[in-house]
C-alpha positions in Angstrom: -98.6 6.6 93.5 -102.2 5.5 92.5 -104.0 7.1 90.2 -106.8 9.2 91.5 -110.4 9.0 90.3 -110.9 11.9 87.3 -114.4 13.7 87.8 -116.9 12.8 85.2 -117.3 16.6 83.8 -120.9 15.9 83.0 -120.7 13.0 81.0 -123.4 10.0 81.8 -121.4 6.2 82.2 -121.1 5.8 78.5 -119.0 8.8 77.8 -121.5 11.2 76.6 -122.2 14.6 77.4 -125.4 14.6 79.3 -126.9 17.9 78.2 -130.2 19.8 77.7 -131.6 19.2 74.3 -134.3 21.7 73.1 -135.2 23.4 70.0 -134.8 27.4 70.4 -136.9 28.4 67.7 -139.8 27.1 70.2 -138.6 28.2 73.0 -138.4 31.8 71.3 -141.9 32.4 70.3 -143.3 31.2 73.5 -143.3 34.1 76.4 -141.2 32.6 78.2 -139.1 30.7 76.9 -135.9 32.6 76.6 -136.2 33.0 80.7 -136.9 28.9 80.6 -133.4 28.7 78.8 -131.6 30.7 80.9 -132.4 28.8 83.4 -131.7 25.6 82.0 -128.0 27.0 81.4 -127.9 28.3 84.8 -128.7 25.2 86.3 -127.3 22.5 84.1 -124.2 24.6 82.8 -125.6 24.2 78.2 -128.5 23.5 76.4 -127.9 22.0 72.8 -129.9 23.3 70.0 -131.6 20.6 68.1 -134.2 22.1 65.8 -134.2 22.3 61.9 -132.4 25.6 61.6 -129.9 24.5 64.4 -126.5 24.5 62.3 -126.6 27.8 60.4 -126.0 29.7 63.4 -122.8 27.5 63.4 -122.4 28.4 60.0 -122.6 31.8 60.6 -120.5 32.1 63.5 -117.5 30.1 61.4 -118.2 32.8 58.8 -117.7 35.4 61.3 -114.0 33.3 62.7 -112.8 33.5 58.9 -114.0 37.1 58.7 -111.9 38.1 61.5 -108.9 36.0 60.7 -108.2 37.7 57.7 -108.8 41.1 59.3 -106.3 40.5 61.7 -103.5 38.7 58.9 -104.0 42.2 57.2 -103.5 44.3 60.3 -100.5 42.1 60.9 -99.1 43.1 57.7 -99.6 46.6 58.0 -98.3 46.5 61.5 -95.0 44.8 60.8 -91.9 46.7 62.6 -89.7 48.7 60.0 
């Protein structure tokens, strides 16, 4: 059986993601910009962040995973069957 060609998933011919790079903190203090971005994501499927402040909403959002992990792992505890 031949192997059957695998779709590219939006990567360019070197192997990298081909995606929208802009910087949101511009794009939010002009007027339109947050409508600009939605319609980057609705067209092109992501737009990557790239600006200074780009990584702490990473940061945050891990912060928030970790949060929630031990919430649960306490729950869990409490929870256990008799």
């Amino acid at each position: 059986m031949s192997e059957r060609r695998k779709p590219h998933n939006g990567r360019d011919s070197s192997g990298n993601f081909r995606v929208k790079q802009e910087d949101f903190e511009d794009k939010s203090t002009d007027p339109e910009g947050p409508e600009l971005v939605r319609d980057d994501v609705r067209l092109g499927g992501a737009v990557a962040d790239v600006g200074p402040q780009a990584g702490q909403r990473g940061e945050r959002i891990q912060d928030l995973v970790d949060t929630n992990r031990e919430i649960v792992d306490k729950t869990a505890d409490y929870n256990k069957p008799l």
